[in-house]
Chimera marker file (.cmm) of the C-alpha trace (Angstrom):
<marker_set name="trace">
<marker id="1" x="-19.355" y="59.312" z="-8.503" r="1" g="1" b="0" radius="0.5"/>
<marker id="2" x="-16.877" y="61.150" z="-10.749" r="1" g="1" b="0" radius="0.5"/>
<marker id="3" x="-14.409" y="60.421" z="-13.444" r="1" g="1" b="0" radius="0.5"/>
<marker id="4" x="-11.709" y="60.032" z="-11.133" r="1" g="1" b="0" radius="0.5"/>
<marker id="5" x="-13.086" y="57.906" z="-8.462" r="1" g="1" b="0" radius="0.5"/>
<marker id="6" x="-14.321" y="55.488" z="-11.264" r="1" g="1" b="0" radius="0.5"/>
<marker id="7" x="-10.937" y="55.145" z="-13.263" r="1" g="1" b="0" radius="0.5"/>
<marker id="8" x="-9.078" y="54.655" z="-9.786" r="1" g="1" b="0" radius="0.5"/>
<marker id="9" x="-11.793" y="51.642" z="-9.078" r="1" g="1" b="0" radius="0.5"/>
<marker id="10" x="-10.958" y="50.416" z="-12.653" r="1" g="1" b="0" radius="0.5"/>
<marker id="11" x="-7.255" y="50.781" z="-12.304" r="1" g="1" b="0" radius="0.5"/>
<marker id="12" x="-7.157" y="49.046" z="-8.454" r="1" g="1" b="0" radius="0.5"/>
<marker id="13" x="-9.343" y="46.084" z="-10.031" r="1" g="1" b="0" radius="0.5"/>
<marker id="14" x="-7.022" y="45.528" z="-13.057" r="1" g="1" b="0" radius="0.5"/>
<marker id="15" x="-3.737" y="45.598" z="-10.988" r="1" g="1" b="0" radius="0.5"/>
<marker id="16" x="-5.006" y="43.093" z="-8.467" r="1" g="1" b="0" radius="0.5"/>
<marker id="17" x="-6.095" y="40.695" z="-11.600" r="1" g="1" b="0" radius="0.5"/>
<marker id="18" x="-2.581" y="41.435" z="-12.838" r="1" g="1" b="0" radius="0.5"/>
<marker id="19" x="-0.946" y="40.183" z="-9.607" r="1" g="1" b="0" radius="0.5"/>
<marker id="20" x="-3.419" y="37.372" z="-9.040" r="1" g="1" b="0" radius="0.5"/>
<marker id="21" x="-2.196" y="36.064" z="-12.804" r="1" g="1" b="0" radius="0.5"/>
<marker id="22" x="1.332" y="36.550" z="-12.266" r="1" g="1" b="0" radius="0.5"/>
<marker id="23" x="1.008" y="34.076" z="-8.912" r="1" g="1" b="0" radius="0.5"/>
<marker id="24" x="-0.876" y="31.661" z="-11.142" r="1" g="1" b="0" radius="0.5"/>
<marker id="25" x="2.398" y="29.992" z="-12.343" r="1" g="1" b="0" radius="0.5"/>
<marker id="26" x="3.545" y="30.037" z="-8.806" r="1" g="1" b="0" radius="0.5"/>
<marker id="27" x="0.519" y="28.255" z="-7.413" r="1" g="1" b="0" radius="0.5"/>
<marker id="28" x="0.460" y="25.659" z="-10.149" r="1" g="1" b="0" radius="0.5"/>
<marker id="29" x="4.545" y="24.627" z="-9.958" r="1" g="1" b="0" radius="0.5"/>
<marker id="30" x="3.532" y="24.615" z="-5.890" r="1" g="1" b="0" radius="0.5"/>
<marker id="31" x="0.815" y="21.996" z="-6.707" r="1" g="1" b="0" radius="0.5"/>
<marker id="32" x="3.093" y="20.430" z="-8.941" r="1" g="1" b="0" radius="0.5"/>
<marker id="33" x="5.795" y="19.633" z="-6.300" r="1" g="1" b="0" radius="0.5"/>
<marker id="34" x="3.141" y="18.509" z="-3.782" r="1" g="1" b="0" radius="0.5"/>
<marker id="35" x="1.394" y="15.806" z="-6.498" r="1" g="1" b="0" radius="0.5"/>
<marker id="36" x="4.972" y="14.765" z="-6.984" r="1" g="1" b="0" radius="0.5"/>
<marker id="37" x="5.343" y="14.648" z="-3.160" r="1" g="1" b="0" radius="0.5"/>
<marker id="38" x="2.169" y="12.813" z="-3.107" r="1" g="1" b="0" radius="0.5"/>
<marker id="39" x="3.093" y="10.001" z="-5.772" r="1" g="1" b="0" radius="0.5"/>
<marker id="40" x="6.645" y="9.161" z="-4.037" r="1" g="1" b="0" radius="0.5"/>
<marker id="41" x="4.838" y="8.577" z="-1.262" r="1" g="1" b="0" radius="0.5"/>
<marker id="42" x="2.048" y="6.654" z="-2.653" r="1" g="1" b="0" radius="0.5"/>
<marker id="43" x="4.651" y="4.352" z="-4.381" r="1" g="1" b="0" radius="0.5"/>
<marker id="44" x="6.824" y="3.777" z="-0.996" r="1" g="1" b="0" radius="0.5"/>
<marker id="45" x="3.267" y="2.858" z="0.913" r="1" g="1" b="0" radius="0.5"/>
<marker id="46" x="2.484" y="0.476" z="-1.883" r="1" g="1" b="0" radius="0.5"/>
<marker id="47" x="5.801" y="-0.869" z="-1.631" r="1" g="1" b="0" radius="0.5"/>
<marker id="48" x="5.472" y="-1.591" z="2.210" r="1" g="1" b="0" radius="0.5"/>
<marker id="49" x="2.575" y="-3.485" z="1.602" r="1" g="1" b="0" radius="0.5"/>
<marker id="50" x="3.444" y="-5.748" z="-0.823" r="1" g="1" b="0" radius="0.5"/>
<marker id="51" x="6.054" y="-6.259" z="1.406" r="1" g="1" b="0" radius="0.5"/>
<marker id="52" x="3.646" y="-7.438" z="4.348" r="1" g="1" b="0" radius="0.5"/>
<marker id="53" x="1.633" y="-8.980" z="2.061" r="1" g="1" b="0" radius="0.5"/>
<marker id="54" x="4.141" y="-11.556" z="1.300" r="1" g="1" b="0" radius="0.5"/>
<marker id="55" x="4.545" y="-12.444" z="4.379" r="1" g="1" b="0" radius="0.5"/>
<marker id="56" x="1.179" y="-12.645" z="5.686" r="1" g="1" b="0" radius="0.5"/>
<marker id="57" x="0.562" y="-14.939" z="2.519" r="1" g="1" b="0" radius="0.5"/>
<marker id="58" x="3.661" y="-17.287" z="3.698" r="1" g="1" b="0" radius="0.5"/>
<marker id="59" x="2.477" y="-17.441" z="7.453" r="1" g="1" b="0" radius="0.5"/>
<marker id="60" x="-0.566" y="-18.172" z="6.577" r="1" g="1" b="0" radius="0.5"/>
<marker id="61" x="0.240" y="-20.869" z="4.098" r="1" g="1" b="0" radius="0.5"/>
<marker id="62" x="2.285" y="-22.246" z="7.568" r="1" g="1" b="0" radius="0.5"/>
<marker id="63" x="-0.315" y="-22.393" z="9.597" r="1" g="1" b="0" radius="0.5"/>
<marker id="64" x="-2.486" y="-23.995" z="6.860" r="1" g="1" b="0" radius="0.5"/>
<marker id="65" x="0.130" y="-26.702" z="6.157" r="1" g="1" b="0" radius="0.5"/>
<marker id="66" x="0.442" y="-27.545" z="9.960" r="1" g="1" b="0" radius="0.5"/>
<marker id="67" x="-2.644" y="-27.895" z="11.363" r="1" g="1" b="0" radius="0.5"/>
<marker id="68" x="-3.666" y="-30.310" z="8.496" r="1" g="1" b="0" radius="0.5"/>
<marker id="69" x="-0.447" y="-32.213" z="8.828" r="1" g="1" b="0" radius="0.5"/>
<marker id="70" x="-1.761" y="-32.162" z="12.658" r="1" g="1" b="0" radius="0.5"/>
<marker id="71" x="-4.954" y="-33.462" z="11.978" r="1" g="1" b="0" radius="0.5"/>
<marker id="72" x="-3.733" y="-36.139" z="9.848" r="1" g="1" b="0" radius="0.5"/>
<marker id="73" x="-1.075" y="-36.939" z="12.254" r="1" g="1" b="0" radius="0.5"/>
<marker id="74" x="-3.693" y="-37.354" z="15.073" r="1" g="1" b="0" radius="0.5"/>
<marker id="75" x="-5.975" y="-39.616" z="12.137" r="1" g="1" b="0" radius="0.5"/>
<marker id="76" x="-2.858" y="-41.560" z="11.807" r="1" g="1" b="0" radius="0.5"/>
<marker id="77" x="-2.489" y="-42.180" z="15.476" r="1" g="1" b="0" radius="0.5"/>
<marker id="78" x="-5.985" y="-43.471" z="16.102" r="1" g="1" b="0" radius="0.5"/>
<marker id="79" x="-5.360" y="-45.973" z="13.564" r="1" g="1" b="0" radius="0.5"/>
<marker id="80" x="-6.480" y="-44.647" z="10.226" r="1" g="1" b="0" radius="0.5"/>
<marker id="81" x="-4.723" y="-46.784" z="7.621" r="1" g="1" b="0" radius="0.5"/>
<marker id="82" x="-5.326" y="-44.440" z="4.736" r="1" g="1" b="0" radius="0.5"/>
<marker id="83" x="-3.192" y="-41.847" z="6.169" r="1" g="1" b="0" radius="0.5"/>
<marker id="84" x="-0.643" y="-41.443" z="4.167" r="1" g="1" b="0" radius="0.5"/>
<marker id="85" x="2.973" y="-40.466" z="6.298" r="1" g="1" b="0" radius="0.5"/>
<marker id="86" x="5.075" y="-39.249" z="3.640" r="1" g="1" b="0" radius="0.5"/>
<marker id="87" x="2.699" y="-36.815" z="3.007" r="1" g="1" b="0" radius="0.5"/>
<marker id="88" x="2.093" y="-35.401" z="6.218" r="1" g="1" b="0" radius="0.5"/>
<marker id="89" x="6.197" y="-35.403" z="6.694" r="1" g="1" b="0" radius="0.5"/>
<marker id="90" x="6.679" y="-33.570" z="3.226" r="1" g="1" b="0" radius="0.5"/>
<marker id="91" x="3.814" y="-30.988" z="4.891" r="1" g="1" b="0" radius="0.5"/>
<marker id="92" x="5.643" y="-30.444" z="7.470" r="1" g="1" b="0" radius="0.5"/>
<marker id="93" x="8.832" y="-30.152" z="6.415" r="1" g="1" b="0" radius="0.5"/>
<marker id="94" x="7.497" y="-27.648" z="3.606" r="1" g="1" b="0" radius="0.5"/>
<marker id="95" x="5.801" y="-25.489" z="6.308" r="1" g="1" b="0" radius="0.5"/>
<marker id="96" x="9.214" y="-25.425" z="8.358" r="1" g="1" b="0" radius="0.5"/>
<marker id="97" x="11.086" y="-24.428" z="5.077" r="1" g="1" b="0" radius="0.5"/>
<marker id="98" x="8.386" y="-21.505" z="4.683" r="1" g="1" b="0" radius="0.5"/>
<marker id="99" x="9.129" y="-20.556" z="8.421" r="1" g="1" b="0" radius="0.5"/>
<marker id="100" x="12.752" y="-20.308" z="7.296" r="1" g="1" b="0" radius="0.5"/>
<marker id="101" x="12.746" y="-17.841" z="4.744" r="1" g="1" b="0" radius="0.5"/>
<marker id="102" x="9.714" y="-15.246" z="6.076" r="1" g="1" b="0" radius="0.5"/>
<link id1="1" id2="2" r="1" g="1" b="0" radius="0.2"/>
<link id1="2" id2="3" r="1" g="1" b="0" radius="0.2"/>
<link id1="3" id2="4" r="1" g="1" b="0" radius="0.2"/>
<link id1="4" id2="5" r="1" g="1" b="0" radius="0.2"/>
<link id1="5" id2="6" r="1" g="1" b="0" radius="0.2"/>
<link id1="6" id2="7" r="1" g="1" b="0" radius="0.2"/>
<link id1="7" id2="8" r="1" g="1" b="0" radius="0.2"/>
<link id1="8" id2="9" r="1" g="1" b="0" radius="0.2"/>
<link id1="9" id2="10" r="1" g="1" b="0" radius="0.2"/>
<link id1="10" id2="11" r="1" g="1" b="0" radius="0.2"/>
<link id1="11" id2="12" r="1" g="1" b="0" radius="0.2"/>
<link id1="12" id2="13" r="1" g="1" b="0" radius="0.2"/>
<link id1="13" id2="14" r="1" g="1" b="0" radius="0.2"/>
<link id1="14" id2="15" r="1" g="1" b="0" radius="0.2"/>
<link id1="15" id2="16" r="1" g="1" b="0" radius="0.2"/>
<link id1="16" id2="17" r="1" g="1" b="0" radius="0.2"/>
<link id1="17" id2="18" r="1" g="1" b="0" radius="0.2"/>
<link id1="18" id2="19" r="1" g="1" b="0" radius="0.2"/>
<link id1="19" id2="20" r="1" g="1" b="0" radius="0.2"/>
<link id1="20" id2="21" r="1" g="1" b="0" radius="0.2"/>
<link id1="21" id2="22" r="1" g="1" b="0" radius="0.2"/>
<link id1="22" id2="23" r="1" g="1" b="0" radius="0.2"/>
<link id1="23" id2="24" r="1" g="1" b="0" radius="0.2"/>
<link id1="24" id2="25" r="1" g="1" b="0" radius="0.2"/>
<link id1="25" id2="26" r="1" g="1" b="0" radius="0.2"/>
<link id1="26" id2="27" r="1" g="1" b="0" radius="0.2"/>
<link id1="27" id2="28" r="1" g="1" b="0" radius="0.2"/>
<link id1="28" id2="29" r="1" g="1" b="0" radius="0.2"/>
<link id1="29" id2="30" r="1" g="1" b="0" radius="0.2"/>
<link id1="30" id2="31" r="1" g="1" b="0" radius="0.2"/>
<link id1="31" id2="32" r="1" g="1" b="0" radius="0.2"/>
<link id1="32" id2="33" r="1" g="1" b="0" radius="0.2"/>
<link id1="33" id2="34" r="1" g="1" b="0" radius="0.2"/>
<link id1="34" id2="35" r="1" g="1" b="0" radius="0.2"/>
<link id1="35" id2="36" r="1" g="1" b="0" radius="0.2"/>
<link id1="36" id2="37" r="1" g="1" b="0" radius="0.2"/>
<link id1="37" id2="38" r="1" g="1" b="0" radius="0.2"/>
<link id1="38" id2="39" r="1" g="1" b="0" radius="0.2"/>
<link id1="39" id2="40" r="1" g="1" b="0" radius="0.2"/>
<link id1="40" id2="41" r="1" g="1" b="0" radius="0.2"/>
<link id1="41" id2="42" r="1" g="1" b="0" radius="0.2"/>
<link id1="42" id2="43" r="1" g="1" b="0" radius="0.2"/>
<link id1="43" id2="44" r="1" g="1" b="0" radius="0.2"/>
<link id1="44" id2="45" r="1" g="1" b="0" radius="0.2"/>
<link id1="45" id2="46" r="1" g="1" b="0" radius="0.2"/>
<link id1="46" id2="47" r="1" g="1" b="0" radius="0.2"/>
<link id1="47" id2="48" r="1" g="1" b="0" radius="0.2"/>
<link id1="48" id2="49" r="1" g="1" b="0" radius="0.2"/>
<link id1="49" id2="50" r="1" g="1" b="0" radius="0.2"/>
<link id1="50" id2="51" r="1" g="1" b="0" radius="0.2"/>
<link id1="51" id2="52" r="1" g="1" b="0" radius="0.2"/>
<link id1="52" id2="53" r="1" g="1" b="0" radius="0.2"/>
<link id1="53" id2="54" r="1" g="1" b="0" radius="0.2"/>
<link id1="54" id2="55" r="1" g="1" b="0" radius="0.2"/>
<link id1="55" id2="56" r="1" g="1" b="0" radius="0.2"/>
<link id1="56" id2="57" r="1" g="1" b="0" radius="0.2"/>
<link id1="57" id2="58" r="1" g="1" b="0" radius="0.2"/>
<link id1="58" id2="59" r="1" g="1" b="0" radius="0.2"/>
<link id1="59" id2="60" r="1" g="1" b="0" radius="0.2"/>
<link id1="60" id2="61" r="1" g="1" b="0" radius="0.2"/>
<link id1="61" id2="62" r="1" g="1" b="0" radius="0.2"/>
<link id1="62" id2="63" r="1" g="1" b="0" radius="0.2"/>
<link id1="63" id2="64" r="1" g="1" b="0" radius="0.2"/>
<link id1="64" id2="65" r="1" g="1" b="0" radius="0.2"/>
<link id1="65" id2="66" r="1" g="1" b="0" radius="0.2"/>
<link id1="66" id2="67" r="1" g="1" b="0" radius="0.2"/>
<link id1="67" id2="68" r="1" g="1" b="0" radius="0.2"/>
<link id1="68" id2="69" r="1" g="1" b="0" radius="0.2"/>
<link id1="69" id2="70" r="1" g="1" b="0" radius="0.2"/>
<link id1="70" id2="71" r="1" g="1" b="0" radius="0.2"/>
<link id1="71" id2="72" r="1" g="1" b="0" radius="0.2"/>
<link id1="72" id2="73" r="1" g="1" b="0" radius="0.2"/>
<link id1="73" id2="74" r="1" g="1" b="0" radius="0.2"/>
<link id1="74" id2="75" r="1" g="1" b="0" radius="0.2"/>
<link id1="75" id2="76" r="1" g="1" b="0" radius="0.2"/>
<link id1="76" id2="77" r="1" g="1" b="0" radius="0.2"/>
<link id1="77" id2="78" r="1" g="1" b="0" radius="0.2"/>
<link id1="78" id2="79" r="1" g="1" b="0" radius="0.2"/>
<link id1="79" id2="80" r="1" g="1" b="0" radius="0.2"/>
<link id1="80" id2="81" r="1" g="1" b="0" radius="0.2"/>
<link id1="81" id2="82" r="1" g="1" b="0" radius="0.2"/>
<link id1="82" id2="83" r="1" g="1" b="0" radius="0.2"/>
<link id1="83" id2="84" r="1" g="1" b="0" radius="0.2"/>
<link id1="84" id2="85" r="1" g="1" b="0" radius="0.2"/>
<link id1="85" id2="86" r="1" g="1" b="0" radius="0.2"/>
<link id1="86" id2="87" r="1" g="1" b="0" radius="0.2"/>
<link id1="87" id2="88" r="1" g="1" b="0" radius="0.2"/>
<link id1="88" id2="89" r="1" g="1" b="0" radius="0.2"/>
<link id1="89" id2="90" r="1" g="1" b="0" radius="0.2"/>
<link id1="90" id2="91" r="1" g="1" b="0" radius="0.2"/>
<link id1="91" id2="92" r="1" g="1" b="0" radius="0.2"/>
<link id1="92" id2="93" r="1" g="1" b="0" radius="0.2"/>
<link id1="93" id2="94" r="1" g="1" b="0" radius="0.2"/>
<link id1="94" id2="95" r="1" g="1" b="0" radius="0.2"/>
<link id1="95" id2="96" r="1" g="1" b="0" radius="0.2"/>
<link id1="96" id2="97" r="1" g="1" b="0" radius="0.2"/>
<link id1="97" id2="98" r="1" g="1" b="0" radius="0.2"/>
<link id1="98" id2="99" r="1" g="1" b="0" radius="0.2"/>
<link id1="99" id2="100" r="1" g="1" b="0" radius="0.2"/>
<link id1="100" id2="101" r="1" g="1" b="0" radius="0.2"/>
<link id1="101" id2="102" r="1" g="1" b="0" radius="0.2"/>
</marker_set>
């Protein structure tokens, strides 16, 4: 190889590193916008969740209150004197008030 060929090797291999650093900033202020992108997105999922989450908790919490209130009920009816019938009522009326607002 001769003078030439190497210096127009050397000269190729610096201008590609030159334009490979210029698109640096480019590349990172893409990446930027996309973990943005990412975050908003994130935060809305998150937000849906929660969301669902409270009302899973309150329909569970409804089921929960009636089927003991049922139970007792039924307890009640067979003639179990330590059932208490205020209770069960204030159960139930609590579940129904639960129903309400979900």
């Amino acid at each position: 190889m001769n003078k030439d060929t190497l210096k127009r090797k050397h000269s190729s291999l610096n201008q590609s590193k030159f334009i490979s650093l210029r698109l640096l900033p480019l590349a990172l202020l893409i990446l930027g916008f996309l973990a943005v992108a990412m975050s908003i997105g994130t935060s809305r999922i998150s937000g849906k969740q929660l969301e669902n989450f409270g009302i899973a908790d309150a329909l569970m919490d409804i089921q929960i209150l009636t089927t003991t209130s049922h139970l007792w009920l039924e307890e009640s009816l067979d003639g179990d004197t330590n059932t208490d019938i205020g209770q069960i009522l204030d159960d139930i009326n609590l579940a129904i008030q639960l129903a309400e607002r979900s």
